[in-house]
N, C-alpha and C positions, 0 to 999 in steps of 0.2 A: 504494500500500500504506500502513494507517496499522496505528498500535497502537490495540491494545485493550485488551490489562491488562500487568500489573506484576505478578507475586506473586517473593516468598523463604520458602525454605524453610530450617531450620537442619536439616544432614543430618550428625553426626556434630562435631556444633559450628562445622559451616563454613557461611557464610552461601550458597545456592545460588539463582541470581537466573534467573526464566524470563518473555520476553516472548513474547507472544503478538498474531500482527498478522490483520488481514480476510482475509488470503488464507489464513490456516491455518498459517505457517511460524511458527516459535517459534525462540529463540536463548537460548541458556544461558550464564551468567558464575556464576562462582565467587570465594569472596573467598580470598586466598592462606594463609591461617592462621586457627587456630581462631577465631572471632568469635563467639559465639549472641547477643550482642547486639545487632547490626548489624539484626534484622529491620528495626524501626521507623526506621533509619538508612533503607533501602531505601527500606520502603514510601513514607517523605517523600517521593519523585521521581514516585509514580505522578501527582499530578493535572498535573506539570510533562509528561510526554510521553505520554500515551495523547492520541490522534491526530495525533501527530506520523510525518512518516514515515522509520522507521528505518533507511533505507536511505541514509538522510544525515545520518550519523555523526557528522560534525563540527558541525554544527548542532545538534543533537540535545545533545550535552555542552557547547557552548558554555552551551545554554540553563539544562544543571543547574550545573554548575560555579560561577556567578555565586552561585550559594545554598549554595554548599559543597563541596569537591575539597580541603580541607587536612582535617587528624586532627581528629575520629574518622569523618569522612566518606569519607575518601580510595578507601578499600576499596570501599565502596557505590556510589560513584560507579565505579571500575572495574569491578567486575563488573558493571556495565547495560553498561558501555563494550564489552565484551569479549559480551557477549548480542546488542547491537548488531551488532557485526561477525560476528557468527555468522549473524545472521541476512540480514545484506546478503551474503554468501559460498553461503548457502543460495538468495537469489536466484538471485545472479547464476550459481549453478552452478560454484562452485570454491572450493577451499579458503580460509579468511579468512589465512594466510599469502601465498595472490597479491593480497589485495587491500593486503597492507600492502605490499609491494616485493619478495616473489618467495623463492623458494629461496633460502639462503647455503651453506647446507653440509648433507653430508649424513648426517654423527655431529658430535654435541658430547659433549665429555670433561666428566663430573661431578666434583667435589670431595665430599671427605668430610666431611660438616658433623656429622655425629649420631651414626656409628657408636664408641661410645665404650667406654676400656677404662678401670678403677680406675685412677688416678695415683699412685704407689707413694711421691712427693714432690713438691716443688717446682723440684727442683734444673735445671739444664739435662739431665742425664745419665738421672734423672728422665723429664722429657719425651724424652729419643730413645729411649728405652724403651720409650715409650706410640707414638709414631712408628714403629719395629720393628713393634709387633704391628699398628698398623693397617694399614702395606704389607701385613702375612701375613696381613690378613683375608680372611676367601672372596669378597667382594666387589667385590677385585682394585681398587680405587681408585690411580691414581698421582697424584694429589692430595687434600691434605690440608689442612682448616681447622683451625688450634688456637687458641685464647684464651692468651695468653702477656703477659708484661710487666700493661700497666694493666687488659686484659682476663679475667686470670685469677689465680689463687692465687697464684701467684709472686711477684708486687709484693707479697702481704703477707707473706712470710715472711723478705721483704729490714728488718731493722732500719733505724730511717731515713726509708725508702722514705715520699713523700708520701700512698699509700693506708691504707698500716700505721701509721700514725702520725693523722690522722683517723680511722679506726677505732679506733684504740685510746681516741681522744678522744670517745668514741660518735658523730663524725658519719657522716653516710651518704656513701659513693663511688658514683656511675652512672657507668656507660658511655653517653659519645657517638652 
């Protein structure tokens, strides 16, 4: 089996990568967050693997990786990776989860990363507030991600505070 083409599509701002091999099987990768930029990020891998055969994955990335696998490539390079194993899964006749080491479990518990309510303050008492309502969301999460301390508003409304005090100075603070 080799490849034949390369194409991406931006489907909603997401970069959506589909190969296409001689025998007709296609394998789909996805980039994980919005990207519309990444096409021309992709398309750079098509003269690196069409005829190569995808069904040996690790070869196959070894070959692109050399030319790029850190930021802004990272993504692009994942979703061929992930189209790849789609497609070797669709050979070989089983899911691309047996080809990576099998079942683990059979529910995974999500966290609440997005579902967000107004923050009424800064304060601690504040945040178990915002905590309250998102247990009582309909969405029933028993975990929760918050931005707290260096990650969120609260560092700056601590007088002092190493954020609050660069800011006040007009410099800029990122997050790690």
């Amino acid at each position: 089996m080799k490849i034949t083409d390369l194409k991406c599509a931006i489907i909603g701002d997401y970069p959506v990568v589909r190969i296409t091999t001689d025998q007709g099987i296609d394998g789909i990768g996805q980039g994980e967050s919005p990207k519309p930029y990444l096409k021309p990020h992709v398309m750079f891998y098509k003269d690196l693997i069409v005829g190569e055969d995808p069904t040996d994955v690790e070869r196959v990335m070894t070959r692109i990786r050399r030319v790029g696998a850190f930021k802004p490539w990272g993504t692009s390079v994942s979703a061929i990776e992930i189209a790849l194993w789609d497609i070797a899964g669709k050979a070989a006749g089983v899911p691309v989860y047996k080809l990576l080491g099998g079942k683990v479990r059979d529910r995974v518990r999500i966290y609440n990363g997005s579902v967000r309510f107004p923050l009424g303050g800064n304060t601690p008492e504040h945040y178990a507030e915002n905590m309250r309502k998102m247990k009582e969301s309909k969405e029933g999460f028993t975990i929760i991600k918050q931005g707290i301390a260096f990650h969120g508003p609260m560092a700056d409304s601590k007088p002092g505070s190493t954020t609050a005090t660069r800011r006040a100075a007009g410099g800029q603070v990122r997050a790690a």
